[in-house]
N, CA, C and O atoms as a Tinker XYZ file with bonds, in Angstrom:
   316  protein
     1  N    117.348000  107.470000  101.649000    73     2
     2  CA   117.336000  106.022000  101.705000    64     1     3
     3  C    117.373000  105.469000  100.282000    63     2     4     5
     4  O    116.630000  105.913000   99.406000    81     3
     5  N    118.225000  104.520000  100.079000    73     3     6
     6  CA   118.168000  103.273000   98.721000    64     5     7
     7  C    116.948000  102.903000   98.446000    63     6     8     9
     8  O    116.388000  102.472000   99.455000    81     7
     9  N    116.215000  102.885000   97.390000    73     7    10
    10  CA   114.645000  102.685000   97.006000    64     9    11
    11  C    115.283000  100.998000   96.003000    63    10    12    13
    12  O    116.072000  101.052000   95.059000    81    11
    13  N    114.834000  100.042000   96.411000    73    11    14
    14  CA   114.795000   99.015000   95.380000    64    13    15
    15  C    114.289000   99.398000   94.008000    63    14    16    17
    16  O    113.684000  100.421000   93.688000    81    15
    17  N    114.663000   98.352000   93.248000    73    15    18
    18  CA   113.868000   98.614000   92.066000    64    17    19
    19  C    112.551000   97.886000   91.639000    63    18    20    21
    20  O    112.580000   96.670000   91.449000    81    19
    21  N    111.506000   98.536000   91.500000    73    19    22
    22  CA   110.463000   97.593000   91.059000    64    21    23
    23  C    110.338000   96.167000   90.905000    63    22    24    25
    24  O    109.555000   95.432000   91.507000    81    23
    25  N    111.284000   95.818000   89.942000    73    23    26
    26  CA   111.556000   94.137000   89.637000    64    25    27
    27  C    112.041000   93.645000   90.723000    63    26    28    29
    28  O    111.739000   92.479000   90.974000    81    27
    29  N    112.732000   94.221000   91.464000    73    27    30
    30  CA   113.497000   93.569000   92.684000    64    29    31
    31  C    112.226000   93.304000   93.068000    63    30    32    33
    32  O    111.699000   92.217000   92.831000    81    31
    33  N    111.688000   94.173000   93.629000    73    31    34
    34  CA   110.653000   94.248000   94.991000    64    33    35
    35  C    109.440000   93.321000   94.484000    63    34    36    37
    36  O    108.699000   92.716000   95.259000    81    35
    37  N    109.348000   93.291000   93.279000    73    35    38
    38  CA   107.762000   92.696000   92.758000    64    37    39
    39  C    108.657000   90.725000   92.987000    63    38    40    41
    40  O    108.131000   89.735000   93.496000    81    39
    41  N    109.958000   90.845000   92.426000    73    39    42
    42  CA   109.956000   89.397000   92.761000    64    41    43
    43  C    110.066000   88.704000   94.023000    63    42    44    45
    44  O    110.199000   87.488000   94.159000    81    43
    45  N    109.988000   89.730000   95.100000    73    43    46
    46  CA   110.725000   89.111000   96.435000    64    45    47
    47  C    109.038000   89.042000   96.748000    63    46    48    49
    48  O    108.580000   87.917000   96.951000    81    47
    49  N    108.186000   90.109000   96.789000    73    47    50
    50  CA   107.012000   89.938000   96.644000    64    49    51
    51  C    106.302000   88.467000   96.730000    63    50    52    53
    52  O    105.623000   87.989000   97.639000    81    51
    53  N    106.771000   87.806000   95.219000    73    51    54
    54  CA   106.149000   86.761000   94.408000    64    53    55
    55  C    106.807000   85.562000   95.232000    63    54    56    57
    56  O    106.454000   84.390000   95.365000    81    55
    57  N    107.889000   86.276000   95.736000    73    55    58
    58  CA   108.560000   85.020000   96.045000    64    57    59
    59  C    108.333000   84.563000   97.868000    63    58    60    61
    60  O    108.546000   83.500000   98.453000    81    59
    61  N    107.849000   85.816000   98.327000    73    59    62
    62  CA   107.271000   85.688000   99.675000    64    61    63
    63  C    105.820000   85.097000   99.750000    63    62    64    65
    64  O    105.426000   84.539000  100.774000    81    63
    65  N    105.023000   85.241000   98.610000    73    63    66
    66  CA   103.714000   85.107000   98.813000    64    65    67
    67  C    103.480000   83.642000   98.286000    63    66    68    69
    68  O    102.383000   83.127000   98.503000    81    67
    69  N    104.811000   82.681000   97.353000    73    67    70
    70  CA   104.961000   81.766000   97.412000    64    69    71
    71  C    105.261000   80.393000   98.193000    63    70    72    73
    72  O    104.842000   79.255000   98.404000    81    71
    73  N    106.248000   81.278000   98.461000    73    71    74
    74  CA   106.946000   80.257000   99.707000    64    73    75
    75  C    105.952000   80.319000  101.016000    63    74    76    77
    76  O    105.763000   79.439000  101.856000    81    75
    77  N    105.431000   81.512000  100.937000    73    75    78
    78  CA   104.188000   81.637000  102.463000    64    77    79
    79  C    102.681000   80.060000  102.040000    63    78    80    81
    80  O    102.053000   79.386000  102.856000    81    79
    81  N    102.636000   80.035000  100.774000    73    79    82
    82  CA   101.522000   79.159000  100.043000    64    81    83
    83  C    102.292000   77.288000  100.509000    63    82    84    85
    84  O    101.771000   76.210000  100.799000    81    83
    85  N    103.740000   77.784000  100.350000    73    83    86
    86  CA   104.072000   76.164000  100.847000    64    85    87
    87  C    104.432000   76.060000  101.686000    63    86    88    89
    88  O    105.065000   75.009000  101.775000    81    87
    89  N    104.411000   76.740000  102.715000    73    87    90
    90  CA   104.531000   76.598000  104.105000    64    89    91
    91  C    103.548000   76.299000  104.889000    63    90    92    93
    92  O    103.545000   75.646000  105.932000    81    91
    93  N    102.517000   76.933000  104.197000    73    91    94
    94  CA   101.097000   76.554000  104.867000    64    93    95
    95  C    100.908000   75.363000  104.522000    63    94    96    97
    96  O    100.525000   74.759000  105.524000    81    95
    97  N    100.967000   74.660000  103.614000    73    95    98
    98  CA   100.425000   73.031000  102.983000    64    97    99
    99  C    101.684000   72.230000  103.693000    63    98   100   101
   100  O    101.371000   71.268000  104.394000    81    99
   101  N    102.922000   72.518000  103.579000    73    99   102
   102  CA   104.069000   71.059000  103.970000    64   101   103
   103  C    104.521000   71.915000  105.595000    63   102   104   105
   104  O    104.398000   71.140000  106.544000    81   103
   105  N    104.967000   73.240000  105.966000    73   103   106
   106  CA   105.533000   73.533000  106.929000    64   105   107
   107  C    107.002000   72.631000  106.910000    63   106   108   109
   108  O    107.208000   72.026000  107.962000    81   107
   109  N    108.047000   72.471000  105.833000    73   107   110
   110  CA   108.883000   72.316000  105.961000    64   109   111
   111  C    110.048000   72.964000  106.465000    63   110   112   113
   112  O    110.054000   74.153000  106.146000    81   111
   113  N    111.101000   72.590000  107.180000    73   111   114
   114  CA   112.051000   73.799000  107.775000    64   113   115
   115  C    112.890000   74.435000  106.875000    63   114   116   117
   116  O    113.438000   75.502000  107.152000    81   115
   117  N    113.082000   73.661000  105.449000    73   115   118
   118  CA   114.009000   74.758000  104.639000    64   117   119
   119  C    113.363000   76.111000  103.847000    63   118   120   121
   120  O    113.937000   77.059000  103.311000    81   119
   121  N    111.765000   75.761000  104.017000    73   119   122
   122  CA   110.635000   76.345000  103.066000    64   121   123
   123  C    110.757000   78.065000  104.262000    63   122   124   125
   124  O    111.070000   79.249000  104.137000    81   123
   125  N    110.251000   77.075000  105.374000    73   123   126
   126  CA   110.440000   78.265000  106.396000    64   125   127
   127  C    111.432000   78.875000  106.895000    63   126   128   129
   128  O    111.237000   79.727000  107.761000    81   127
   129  N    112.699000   78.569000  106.456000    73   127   130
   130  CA   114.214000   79.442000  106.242000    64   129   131
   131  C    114.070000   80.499000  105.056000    63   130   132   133
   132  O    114.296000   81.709000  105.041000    81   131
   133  N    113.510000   79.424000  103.833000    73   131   134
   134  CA   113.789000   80.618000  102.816000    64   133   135
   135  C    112.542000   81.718000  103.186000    63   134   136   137
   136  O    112.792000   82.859000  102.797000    81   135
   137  N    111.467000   81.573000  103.757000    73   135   138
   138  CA   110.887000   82.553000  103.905000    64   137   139
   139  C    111.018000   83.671000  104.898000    63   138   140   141
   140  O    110.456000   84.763000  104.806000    81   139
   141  N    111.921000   83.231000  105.972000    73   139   142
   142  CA   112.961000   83.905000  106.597000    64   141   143
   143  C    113.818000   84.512000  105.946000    63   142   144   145
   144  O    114.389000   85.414000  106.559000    81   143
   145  N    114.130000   84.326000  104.853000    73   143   146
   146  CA   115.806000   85.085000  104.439000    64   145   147
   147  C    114.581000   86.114000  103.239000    63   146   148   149
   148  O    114.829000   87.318000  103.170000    81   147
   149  N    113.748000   85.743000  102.660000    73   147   150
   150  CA   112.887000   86.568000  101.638000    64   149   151
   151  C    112.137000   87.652000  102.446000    63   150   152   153
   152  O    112.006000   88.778000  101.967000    81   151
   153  N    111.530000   87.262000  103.933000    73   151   154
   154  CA   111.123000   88.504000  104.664000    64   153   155
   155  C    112.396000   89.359000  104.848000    63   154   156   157
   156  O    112.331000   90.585000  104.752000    81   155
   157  N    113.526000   88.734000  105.105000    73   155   158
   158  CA   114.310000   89.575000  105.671000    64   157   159
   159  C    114.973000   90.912000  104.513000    63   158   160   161
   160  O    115.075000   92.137000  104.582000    81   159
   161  N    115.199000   90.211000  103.836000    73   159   162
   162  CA   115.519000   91.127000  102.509000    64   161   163
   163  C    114.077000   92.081000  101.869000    63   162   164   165
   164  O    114.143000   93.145000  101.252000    81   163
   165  N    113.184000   91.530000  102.139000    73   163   166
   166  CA   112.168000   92.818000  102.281000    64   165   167
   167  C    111.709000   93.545000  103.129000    63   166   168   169
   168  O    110.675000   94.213000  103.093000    81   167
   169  N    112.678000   93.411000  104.151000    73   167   170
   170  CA   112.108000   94.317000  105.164000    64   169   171
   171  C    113.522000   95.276000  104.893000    63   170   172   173
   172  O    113.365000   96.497000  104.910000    81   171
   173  N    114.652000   94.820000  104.689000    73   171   174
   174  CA   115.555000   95.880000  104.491000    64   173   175
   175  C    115.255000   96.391000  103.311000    63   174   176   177
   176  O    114.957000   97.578000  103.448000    81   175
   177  N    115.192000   95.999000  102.103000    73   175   178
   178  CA   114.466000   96.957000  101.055000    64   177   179
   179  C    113.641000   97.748000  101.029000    63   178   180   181
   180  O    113.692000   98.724000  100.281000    81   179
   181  N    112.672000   97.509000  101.853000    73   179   182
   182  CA   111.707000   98.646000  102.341000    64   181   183
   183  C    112.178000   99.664000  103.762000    63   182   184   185
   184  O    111.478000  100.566000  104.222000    81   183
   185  N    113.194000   99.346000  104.152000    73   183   186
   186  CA   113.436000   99.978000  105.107000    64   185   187
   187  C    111.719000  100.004000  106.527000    63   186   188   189
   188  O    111.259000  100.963000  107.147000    81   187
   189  N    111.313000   98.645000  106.520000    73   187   190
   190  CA   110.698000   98.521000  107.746000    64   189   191
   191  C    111.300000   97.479000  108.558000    63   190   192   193
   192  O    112.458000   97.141000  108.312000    81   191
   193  N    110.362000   96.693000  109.910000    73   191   194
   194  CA   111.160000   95.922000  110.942000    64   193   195
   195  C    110.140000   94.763000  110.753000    63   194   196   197
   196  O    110.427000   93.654000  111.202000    81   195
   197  N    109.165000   94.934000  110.220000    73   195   198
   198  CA   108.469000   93.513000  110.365000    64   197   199
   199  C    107.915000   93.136000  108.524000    63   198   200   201
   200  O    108.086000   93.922000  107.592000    81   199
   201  N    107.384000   92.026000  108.436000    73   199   202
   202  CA   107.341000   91.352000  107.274000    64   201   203
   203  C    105.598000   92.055000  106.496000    63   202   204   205
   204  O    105.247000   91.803000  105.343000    81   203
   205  N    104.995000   92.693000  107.229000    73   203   206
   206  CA   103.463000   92.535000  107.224000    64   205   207
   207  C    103.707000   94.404000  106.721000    63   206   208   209
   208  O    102.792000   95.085000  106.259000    81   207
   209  N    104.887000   94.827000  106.921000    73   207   210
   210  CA   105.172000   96.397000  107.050000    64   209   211
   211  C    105.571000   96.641000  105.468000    63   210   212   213
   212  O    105.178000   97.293000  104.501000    81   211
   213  N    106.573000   95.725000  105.816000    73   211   214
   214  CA   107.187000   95.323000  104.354000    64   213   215
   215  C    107.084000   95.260000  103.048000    63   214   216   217
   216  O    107.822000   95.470000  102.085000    81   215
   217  N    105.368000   94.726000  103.340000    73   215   218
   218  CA   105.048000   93.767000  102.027000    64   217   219
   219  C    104.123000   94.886000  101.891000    63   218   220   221
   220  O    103.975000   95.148000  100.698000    81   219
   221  N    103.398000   95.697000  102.708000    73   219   222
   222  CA   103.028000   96.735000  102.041000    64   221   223
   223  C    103.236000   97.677000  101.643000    63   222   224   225
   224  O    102.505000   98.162000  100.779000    81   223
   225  N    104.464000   98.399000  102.179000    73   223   226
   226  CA   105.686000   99.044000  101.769000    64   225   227
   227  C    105.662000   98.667000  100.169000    63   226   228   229
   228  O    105.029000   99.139000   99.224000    81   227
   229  N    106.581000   97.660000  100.274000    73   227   230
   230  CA   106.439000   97.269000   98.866000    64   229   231
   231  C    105.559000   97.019000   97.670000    63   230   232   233
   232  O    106.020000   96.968000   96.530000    81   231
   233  N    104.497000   96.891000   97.903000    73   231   234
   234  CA   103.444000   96.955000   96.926000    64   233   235
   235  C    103.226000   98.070000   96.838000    63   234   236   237
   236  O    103.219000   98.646000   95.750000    81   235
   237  N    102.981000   98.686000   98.030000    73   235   238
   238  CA   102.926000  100.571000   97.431000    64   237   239
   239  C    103.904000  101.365000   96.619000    63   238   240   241
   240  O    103.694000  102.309000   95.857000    81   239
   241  N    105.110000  100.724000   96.981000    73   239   242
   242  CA   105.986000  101.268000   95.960000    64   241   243
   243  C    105.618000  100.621000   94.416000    63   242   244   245
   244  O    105.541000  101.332000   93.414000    81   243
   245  N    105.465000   99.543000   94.415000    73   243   246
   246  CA   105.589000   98.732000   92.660000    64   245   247
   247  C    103.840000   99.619000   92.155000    63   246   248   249
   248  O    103.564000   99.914000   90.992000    81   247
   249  N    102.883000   99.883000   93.406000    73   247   250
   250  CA   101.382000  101.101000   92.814000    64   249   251
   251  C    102.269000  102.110000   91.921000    63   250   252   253
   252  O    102.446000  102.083000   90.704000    81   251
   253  N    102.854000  103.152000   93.040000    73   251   254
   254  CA   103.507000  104.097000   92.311000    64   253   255
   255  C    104.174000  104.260000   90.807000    63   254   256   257
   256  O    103.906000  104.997000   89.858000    81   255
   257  N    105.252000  103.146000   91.046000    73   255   258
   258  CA   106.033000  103.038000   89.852000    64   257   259
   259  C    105.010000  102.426000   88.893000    63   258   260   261
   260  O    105.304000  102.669000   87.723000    81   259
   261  N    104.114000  101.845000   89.013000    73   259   262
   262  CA   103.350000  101.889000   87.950000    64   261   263
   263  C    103.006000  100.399000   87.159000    63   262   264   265
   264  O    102.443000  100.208000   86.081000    81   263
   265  N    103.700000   99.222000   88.353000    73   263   266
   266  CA   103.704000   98.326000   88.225000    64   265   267
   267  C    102.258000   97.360000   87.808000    63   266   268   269
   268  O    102.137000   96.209000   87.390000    81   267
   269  N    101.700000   97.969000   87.998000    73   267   270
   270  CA   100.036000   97.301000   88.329000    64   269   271
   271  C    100.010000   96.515000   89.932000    63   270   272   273
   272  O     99.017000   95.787000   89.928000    81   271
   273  N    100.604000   96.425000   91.032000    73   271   274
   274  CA   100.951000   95.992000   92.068000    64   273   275
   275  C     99.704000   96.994000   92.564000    63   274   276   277
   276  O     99.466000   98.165000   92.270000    81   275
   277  N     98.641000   95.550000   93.901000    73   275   278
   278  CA    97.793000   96.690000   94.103000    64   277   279
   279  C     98.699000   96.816000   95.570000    63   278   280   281
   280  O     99.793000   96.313000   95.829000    81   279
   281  N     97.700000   97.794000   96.532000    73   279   282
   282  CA    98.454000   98.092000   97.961000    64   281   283
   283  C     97.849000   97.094000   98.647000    63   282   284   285
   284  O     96.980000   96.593000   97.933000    81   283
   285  N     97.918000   96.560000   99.751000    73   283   286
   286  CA    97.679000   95.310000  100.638000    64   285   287
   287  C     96.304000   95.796000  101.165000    63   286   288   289
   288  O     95.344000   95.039000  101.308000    81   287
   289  N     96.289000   97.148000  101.450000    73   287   290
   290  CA    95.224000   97.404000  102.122000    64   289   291
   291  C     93.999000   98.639000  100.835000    63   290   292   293
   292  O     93.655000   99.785000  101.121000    81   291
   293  N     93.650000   97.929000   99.610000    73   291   294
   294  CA    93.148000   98.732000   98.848000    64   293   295
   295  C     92.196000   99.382000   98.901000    63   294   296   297
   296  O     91.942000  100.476000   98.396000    81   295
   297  N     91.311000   98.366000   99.862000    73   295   298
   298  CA    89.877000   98.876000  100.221000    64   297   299
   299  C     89.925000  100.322000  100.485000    63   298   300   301
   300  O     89.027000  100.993000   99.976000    81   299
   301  N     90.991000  101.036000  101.331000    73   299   302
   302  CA    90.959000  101.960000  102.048000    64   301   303
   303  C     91.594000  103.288000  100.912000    63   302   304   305
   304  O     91.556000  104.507000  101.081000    81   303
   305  N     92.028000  102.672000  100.017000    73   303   306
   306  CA    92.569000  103.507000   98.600000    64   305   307
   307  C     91.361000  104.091000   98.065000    63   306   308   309
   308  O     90.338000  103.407000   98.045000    81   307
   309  N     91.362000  105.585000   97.517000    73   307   310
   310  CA    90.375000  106.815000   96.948000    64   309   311
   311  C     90.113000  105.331000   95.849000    63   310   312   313
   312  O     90.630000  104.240000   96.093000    81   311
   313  N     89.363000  105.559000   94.847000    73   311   314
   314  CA    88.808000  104.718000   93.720000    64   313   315
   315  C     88.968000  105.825000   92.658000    63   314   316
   316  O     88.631000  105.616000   91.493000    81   315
């Protein structure tokens, strides 16, 4: 499988966890398109089917590479 590249993935990241911040305050319909087209492209970059799969997918990858990106679910990460 095609592995994104770090920068890719850390900005779609930034850019999902953004647009998710103004959707919650306005719920506008173009806000909630682009966050449609930003899940969607991270779910094919990660090669998962849902957005919640995705985004941890992806942060685990930007852990690895060394990004400082933590994993979604850290608590459960060795220390």
């Amino acid at each position: 499988m095609l592995m994104a590249h770090p920068a890719v993935l850390n900005d779609l990241v930034e850019q999902y966890e953004a647009l998710q911040a103004l959707h919650g305050e306005a719920g506008a319909p173009d806000v909630r398109r682009r966050m449609e087209d930003v899940a969607y492209t991270l779910c094919v970059s990660t090669g998962t089917r849902d957005i919640d799969a995705a985004l941890t997918a992806a942060r685990n990858r930007l852990l690895a590479a060394g990004t400082g990106a933590r994993p979604q679910y850290a608590s459960l990460q060795p220390s």
